[in-house]
C-alpha positions as CSV (number, residue, x, y, z in Angstrom):
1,X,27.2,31.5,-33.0
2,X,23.8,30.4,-34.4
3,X,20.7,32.4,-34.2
4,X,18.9,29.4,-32.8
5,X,21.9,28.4,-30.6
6,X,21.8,31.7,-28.8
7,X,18.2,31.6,-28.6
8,X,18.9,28.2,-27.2
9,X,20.6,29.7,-24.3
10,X,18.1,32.3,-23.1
11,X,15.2,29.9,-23.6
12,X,17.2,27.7,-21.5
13,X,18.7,30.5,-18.8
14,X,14.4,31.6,-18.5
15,X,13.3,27.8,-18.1
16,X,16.0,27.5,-15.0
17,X,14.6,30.7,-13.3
18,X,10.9,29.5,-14.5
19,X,11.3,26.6,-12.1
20,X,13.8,27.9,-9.5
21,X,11.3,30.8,-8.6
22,X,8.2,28.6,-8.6
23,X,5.9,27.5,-5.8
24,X,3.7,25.1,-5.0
25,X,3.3,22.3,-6.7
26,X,6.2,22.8,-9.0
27,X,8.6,23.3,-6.3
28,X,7.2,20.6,-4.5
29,X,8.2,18.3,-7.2
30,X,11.5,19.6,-7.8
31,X,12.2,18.8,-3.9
32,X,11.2,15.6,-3.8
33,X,13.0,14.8,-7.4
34,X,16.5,16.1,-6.3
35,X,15.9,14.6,-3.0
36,X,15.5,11.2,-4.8
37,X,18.6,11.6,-7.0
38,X,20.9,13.5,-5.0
39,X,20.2,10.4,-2.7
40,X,21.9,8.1,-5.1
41,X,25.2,10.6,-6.0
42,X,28.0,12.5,-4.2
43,X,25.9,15.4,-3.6
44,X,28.4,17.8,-4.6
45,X,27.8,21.2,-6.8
46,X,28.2,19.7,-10.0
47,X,25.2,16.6,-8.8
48,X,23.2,19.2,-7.6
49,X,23.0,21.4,-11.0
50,X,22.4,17.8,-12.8
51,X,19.7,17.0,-11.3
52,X,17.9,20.4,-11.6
53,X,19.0,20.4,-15.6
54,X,17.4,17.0,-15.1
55,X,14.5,17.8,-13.3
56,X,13.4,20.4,-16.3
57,X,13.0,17.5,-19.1
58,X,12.6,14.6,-17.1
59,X,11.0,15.4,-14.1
60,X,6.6,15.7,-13.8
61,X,4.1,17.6,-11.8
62,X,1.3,15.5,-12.2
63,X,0.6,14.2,-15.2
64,X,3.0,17.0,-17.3
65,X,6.8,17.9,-17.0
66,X,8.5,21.2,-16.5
67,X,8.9,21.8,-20.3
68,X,5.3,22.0,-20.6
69,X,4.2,24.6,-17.8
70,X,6.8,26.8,-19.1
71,X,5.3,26.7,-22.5
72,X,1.9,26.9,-20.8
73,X,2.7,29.9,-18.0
74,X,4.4,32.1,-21.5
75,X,1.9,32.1,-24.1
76,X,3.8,34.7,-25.9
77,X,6.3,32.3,-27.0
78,X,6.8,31.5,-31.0
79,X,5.8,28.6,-32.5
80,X,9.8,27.9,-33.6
81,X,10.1,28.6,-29.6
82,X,7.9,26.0,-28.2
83,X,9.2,23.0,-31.0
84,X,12.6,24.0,-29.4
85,X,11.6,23.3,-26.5
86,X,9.5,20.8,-26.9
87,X,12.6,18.7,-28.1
88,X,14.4,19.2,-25.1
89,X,11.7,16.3,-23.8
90,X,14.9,13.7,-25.7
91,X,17.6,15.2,-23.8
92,X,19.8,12.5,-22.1
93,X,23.0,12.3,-19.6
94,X,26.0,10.2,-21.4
95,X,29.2,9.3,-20.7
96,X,31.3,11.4,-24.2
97,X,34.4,10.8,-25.4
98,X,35.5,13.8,-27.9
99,X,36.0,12.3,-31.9
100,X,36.7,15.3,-33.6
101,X,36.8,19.2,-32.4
102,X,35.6,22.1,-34.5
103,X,35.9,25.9,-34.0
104,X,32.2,26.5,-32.3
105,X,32.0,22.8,-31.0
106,X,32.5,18.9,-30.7
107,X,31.9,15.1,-31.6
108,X,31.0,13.2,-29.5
109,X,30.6,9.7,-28.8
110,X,28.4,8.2,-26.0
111,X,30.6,5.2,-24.9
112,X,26.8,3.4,-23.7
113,X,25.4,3.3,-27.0
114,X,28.6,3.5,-29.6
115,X,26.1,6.9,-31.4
116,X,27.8,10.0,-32.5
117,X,26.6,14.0,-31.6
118,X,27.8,17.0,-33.3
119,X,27.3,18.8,-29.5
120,X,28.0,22.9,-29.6
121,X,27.9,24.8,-26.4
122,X,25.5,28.2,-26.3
123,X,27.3,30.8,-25.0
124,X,30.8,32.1,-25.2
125,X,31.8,31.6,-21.5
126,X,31.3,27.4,-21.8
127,X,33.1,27.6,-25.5
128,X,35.8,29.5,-23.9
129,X,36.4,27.0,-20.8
130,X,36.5,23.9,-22.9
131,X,38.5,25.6,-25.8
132,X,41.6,23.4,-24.6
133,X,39.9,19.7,-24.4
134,X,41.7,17.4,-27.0
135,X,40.6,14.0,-28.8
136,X,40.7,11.3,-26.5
137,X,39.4,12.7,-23.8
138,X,36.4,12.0,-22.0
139,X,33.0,14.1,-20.7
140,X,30.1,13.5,-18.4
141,X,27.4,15.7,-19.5
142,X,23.8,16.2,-20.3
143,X,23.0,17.1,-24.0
144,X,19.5,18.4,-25.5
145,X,18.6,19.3,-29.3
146,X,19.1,22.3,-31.2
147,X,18.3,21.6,-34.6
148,X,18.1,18.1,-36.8
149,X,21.8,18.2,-37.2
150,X,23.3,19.1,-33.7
151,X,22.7,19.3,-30.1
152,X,24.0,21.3,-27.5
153,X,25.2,21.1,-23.8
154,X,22.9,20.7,-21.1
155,X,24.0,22.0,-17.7
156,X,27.2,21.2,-16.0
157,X,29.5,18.9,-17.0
158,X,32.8,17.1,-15.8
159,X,36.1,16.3,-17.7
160,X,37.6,13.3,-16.9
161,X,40.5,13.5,-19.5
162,X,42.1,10.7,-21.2
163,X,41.3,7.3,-19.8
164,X,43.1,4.0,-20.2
165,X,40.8,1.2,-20.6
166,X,41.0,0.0,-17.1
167,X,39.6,3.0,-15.7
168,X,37.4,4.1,-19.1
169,X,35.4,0.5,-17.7
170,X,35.0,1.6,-14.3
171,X,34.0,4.8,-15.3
172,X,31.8,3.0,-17.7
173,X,30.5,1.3,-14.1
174,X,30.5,4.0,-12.0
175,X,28.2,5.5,-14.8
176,X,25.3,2.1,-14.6
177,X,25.7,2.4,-10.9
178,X,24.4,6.3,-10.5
179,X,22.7,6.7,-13.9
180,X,20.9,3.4,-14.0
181,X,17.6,4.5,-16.2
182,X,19.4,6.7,-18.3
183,X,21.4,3.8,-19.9
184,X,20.6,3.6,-23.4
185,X,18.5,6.9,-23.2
186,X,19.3,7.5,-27.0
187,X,18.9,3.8,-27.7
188,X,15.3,2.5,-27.4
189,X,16.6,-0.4,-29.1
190,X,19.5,-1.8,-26.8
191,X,17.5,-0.9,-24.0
192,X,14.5,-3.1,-25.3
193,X,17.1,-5.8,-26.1
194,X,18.3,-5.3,-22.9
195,X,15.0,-6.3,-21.0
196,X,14.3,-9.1,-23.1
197,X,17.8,-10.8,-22.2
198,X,16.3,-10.6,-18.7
199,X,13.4,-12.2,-19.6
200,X,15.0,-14.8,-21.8
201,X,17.6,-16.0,-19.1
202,X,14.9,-16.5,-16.5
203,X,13.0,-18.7,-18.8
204,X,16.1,-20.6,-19.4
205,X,16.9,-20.2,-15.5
206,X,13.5,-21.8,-14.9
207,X,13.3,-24.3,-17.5
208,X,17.1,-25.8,-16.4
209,X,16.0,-26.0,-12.8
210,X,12.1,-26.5,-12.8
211,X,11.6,-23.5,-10.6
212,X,12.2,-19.5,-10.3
213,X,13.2,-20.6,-6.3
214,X,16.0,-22.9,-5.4
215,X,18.2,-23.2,-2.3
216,X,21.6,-24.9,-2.3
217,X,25.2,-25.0,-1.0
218,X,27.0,-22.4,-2.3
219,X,29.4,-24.2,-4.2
220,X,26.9,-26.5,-5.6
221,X,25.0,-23.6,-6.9
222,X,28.0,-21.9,-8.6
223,X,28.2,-25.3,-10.4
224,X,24.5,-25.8,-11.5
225,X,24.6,-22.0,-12.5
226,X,28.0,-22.8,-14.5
227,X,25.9,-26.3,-16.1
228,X,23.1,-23.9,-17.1
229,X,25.5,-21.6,-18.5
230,X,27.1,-24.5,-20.8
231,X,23.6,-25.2,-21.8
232,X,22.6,-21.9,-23.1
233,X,25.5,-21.8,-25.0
234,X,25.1,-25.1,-27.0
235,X,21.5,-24.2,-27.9
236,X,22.8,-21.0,-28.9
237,X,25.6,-22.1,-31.3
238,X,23.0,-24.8,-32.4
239,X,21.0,-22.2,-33.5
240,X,23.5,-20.6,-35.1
241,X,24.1,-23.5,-37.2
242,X,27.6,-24.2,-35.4
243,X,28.7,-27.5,-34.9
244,X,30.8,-27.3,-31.3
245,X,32.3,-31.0,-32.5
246,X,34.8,-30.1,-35.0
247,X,37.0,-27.8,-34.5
248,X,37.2,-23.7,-35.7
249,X,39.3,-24.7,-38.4
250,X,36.5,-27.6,-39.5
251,X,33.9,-25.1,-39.0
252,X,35.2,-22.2,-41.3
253,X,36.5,-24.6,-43.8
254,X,32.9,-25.9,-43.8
255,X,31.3,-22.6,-43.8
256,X,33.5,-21.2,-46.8
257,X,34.6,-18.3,-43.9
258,X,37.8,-17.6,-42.2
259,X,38.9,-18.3,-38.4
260,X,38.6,-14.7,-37.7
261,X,34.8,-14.1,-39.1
262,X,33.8,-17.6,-36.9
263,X,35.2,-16.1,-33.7
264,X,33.7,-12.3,-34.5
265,X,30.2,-14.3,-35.1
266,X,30.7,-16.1,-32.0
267,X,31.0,-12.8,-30.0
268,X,27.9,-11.8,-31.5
269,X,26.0,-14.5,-29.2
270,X,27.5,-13.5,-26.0
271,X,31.1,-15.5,-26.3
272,X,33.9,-14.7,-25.9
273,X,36.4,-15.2,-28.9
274,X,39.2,-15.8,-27.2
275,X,37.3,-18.9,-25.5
276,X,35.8,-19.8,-28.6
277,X,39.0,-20.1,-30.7
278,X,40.4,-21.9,-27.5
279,X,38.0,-24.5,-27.4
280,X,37.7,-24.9,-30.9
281,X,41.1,-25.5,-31.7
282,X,42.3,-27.7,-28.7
283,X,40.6,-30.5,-29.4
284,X,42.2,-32.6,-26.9
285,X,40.6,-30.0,-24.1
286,X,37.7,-31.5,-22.2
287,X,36.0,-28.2,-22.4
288,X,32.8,-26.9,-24.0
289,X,31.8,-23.6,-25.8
290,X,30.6,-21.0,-22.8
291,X,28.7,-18.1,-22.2
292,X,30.4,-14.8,-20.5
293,X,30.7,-16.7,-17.2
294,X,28.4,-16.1,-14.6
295,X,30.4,-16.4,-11.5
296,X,29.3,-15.9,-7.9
297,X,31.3,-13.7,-5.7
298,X,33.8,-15.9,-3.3
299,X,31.7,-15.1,-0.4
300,X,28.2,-17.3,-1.8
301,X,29.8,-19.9,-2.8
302,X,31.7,-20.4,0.8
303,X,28.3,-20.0,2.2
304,X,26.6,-23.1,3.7
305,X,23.0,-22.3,2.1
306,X,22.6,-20.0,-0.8
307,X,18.9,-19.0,-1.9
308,X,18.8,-18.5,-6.1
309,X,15.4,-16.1,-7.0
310,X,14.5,-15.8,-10.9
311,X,12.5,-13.3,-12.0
312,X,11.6,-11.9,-15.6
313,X,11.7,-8.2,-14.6
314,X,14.3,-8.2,-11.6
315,X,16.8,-10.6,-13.2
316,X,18.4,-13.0,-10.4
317,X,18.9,-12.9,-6.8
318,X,21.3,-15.0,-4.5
319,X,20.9,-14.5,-0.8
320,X,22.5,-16.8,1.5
321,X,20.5,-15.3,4.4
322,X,16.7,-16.2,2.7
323,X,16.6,-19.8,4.6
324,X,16.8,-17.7,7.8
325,X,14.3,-15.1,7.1
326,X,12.2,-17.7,6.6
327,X,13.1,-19.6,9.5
328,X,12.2,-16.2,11.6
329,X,8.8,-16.2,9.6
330,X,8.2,-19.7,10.5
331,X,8.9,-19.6,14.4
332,X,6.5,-19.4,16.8
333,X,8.0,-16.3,18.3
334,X,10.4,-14.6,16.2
335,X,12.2,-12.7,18.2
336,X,13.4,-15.7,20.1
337,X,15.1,-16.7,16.9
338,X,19.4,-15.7,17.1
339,X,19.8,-12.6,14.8
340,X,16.2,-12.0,14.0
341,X,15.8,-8.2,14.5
342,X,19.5,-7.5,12.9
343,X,18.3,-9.9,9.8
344,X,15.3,-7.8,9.1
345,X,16.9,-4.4,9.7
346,X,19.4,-5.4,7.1
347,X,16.5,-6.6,5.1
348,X,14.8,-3.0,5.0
349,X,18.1,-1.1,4.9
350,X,20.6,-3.1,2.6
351,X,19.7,-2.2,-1.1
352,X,20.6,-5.5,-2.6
353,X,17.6,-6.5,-0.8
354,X,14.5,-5.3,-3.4
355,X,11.3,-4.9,-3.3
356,X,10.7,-7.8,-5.7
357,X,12.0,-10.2,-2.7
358,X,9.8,-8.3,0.0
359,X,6.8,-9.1,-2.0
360,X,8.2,-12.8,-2.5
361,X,7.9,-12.8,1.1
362,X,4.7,-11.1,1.9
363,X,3.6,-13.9,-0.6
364,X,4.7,-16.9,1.0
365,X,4.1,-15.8,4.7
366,X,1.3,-12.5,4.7
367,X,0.1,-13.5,8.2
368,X,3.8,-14.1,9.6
369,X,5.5,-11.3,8.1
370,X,2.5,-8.6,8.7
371,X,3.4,-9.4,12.6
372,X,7.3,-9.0,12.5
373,X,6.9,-6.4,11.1
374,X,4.2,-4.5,13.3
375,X,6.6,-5.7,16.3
376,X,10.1,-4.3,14.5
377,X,8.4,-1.2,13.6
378,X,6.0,-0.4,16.5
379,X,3.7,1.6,14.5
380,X,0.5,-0.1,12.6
381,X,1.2,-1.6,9.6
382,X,-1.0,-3.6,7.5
383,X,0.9,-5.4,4.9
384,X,-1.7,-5.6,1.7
385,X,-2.2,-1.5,1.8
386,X,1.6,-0.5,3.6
387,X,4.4,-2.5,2.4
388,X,5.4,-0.5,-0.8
389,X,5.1,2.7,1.3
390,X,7.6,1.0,3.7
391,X,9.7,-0.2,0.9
392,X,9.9,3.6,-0.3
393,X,10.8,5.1,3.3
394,X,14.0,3.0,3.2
395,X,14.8,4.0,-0.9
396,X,14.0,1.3,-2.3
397,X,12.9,1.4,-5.9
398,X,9.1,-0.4,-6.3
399,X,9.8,-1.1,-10.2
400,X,12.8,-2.9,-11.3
401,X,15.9,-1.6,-13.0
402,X,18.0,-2.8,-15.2
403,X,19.8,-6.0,-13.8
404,X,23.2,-7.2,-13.6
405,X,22.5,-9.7,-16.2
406,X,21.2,-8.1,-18.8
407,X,22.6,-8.3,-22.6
408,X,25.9,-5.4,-22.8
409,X,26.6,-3.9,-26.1
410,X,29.0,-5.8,-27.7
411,X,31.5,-2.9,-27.7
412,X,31.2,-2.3,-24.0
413,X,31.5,-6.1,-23.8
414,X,35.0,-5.7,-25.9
415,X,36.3,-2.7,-23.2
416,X,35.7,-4.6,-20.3
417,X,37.5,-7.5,-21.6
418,X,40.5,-5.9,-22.9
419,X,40.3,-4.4,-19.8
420,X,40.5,-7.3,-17.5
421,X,43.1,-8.6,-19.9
422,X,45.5,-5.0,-19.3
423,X,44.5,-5.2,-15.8
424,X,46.0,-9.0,-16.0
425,X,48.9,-8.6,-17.3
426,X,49.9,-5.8,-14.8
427,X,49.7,-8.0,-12.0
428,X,52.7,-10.3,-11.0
429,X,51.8,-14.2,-11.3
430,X,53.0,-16.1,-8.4
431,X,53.2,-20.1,-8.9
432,X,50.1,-20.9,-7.2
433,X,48.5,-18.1,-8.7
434,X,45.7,-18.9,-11.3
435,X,45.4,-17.8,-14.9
436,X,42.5,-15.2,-15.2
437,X,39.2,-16.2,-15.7
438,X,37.5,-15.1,-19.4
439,X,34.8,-13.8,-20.7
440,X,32.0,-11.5,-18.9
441,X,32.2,-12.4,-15.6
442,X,29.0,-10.9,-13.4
443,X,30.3,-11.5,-9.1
């Protein structure tokens, strides 16, 4: 083993006990961390050592994290000793699958970001338990740098062996749902990209409709969300220079390319080829060149009333319950209206219900609101200096993460439709039963 791997380790075993045995402030901030993360997982053993491994790069007291008071409380370390450290600031948790083994170690690939780690373990008690992983299989695990040219592991880690594509994309899920911020943590990039797909579609979302605020039938909003969908997706191709009147075979032949190059450019904008090439080539079909469809779930677009909120940051909301809300912040006496005090339980307590739409609230009725919510909570409460405070007590997150709309990788865009497609043809057809819906679909 490497003379910086092993120093690796008891750099590593000293930071743990560093912050473990602390007090004060430091422990105060490792209480409230885990208490904020192990809120959001199983809680088990294994969630409870990643979010102290965690905690030690990512977590701060004050203005300065972990890594840093260690270096500062042991001023006897060497300067080889603190860049070590130091670099630990860039470890990230990823979801692996195992490319290649070597003697003293691994590569890996992180399914999130398609990037590839020569990843060694520091000591001969981890080497030893995962001397019988093979190829194929797949890891959850932290990682932090050793040198320019490897990393190793970071705390605990779970094998989940070999995974079929079915379940490698709801692991894949399972994985956004728990580790939300730590998406593209080795990919500044996608994540950037990312954000600005937010942005972009709630520009588009506002310039379709004329407003970041709509209300609708349900199934007359999954069809104006389906029209604005078709829209994107001519602009797009018509930026592309792709004429969606001729068919695929018109357009390669024009473009000097063949079918297959059309359909893997296609993908590149957000289609799906198989659609593509469908459309395309049956020129008698009606259709149109789409988007990954954005589909409401069967529940919205059965509902009478459906509210649709755009936002740039929070991506888009659809709440079939906002028209009452505001009804109850309209009336006279609230708590004569049916349901009030259930609807605005459910309104602190139900995460799909985020801070952003709180605020849209406290926005459009500050007087009313400030009231209902003096009476629900029978404490004081003044809504200009309280409401975030609130919002925290019942875990809700006061800056946005990553929504459900935002731009996928295209890889992970590949998985999860060859995916649905396995998943598909599993499934017996009955006559009545529909073919599967293609492309992306967001419910």
């Amino acid at each position: 083993m490497d003379v910086i791997l092993e120093r690796s380790h008891e750099l590593k075993q000293a930071l743990v006990d560093f912050v473990l045995d602390a007090e004060g402030e430091l422990a105060q901030a490792l209480e409230v961390y885990a208490a904020e993360q192990l809120r959001r997982g199983s809680g088990d053993s294994t969630q409870q050592d990643l979010t102290i491994d965690s905690f030690l790069t990512d977590g701060k007291v004050g203005d300065r994290s972990p890594l840093e008071l260690f270096i500062e409380n042991h001023p006897d370390l060497t300067e080889s000793d603190r860049s070590l450290i130091n670099s630990w600031h860039h470890s990230f948790i990823g979801l692996f699958t195992i490319t290649n083994i070597f003697p003293d170690g691994f590569e890996l690939r992180n399914w999130l970001t398609d990037k590839h780690y020569i990843v060694k373990p520091n000591n001969t008690q981890t080497l030893q338990a995962i001397s019988r992983l093979k190829v194929g299989e797949i890891l959850l695990s932290r990682i932090s740098p050793v040198t320019d040219s490897y990393w190793m592991f970071s705390g605990p880690y779970t094998i989940m062996g070999k995974l079929g594509k079915p379940k490698l994309a709801v692991a894949i899920g399972n994985f956004k749902e728990n580790y939300k911020s730590n998406l593209y943590s080795d990919a500044p990039d996608l994540l950037e990209e990312a954000w600005q797909s937010v942005e972009k579609y709630h520009q588009q979302f506002v310039d379709f409709f004329g407003t970041d605020e709509l209300t609708l039938p349900g199934y007359q909003l999954n069809k104006k969300i389906a029209e604005l969908q078709e829209v994107i997706t001519e602009k797009t191709f018509a930026a592309a220079g792709i004429d969606t009147s001729k068919s695929l075979a018109e357009v390669a032949e024009a473009a000097g390319i063949g079918d297959e190059e059309i359909k893997a450019a296609a993908q590149e904008f957000g289609a799906d080829s198989n659609i593509v090439s469908e459309m395309f080539n049956n020129k008698s079909s009606k259709s149109k060149m789409v988007m990954p469809k954005v589909d409401l779930p069967a529940e919205l677009k059965k509902a009478e009333q459906v509210t649709a909120l755009s936002h740039p940051r929070w991506g888009q909301m659809f709440l079939p319950t906002y028209s009452k809300v505001q009804a109850i912040l309209s009336a006279e006496d609230w708590q004569s209206v049916q349901g009030a005090e259930k609807l605005i339980r459910y309104y602190l307590e139900d995460k799909s219900i985020n801070a952003f739409i709180w605020h849209r609230l406290a926005q459009q009725y500050p007087t009313q609101l400030e009231k209902v919510l003096q009476t629900f909570l029978q404490r004081p409460f003044r809504l200009e200096s309280d409401l975030d405070t609130l919002l925290q007590e019942f875990h809700k997150p006061i800056e946005p993460e990553l929504p459900d709309i935002a731009s996928v990788p295209i890889h992970l865009h590949n998985l999860f439709q060859e995916a649905l497609g396995e998943v598909s043809k599993s499934k017996p057809k009955g006559k009545g039963q529909q073919k599967p819906a293609k492309g992306f679909q967001r419910s």
